[in-house]
C-alpha positions as MATLAB code, in Angstrom:
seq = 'XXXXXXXXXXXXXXXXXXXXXXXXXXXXXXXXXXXXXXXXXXXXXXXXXXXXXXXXXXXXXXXXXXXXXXXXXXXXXXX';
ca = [
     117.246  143.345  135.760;
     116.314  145.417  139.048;
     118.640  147.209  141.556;
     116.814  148.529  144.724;
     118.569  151.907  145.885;
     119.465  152.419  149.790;
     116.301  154.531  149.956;
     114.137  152.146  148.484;
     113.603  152.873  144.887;
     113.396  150.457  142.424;
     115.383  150.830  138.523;
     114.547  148.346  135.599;
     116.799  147.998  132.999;
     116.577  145.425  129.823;
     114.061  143.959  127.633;
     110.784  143.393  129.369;
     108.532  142.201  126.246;
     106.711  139.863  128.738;
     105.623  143.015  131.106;
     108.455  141.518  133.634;
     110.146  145.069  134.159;
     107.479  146.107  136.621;
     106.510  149.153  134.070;
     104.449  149.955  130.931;
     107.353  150.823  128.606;
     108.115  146.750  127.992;
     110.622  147.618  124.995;
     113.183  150.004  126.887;
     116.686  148.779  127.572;
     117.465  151.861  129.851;
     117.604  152.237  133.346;
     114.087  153.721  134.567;
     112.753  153.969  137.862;
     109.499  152.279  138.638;
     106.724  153.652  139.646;
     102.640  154.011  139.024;
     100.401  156.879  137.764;
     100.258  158.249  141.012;
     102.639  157.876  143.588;
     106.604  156.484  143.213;
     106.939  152.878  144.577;
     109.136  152.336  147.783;
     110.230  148.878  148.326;
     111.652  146.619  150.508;
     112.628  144.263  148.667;
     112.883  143.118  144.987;
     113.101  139.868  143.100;
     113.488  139.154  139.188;
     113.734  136.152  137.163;
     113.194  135.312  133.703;
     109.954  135.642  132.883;
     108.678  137.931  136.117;
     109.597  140.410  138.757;
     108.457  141.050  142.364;
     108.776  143.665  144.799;
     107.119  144.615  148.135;
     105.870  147.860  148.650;
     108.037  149.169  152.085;
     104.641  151.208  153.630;
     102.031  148.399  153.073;
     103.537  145.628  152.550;
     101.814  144.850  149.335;
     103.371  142.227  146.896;
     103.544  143.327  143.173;
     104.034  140.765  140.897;
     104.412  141.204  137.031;
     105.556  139.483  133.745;
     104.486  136.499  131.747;
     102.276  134.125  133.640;
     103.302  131.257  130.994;
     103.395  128.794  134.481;
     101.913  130.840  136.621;
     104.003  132.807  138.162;
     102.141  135.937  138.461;
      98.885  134.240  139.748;
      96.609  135.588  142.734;
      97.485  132.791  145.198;
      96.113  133.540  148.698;
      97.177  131.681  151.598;
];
């Protein structure tokens, strides 16, 4: 699960064993906020299913995509 806050930050919460949380820690079942080594992520938008979440990054516009690529879902398509 995923909420995105009014200011843009994104929280995980549940069992990510498949890497879908958007984070390292895939075992947690508490809220966290997501973010990389460096910098806190700002998004614009967030999307989660089963197997793998999404999110675009507000500033660039980047899409991060993460979680089990069983079908997949995760894949570098390029339009």
């Amino acid at each position: 699960m995923a909420v995105l806050t009014t200011l843009g930050l994104v929280y995980t919460w549940g069992m990510g064993k498949s890497g879908q949380l958007i984070r390292p820690d895939d075992e947690s079942k508490s809220l966290e906020l997501v973010d990389t080594d460096d910098k806190v992520l700002v998004a614009s938008d967030v999307v989660c299913s089963g197997d793998c979440s999404w999110l675009v990054e507000k500033e660039s516009g980047k899409i991060y995509g993460c979680g089990f690529n069983s079908n997949g879902q995760v894949q570098d398509n390029r339009f």
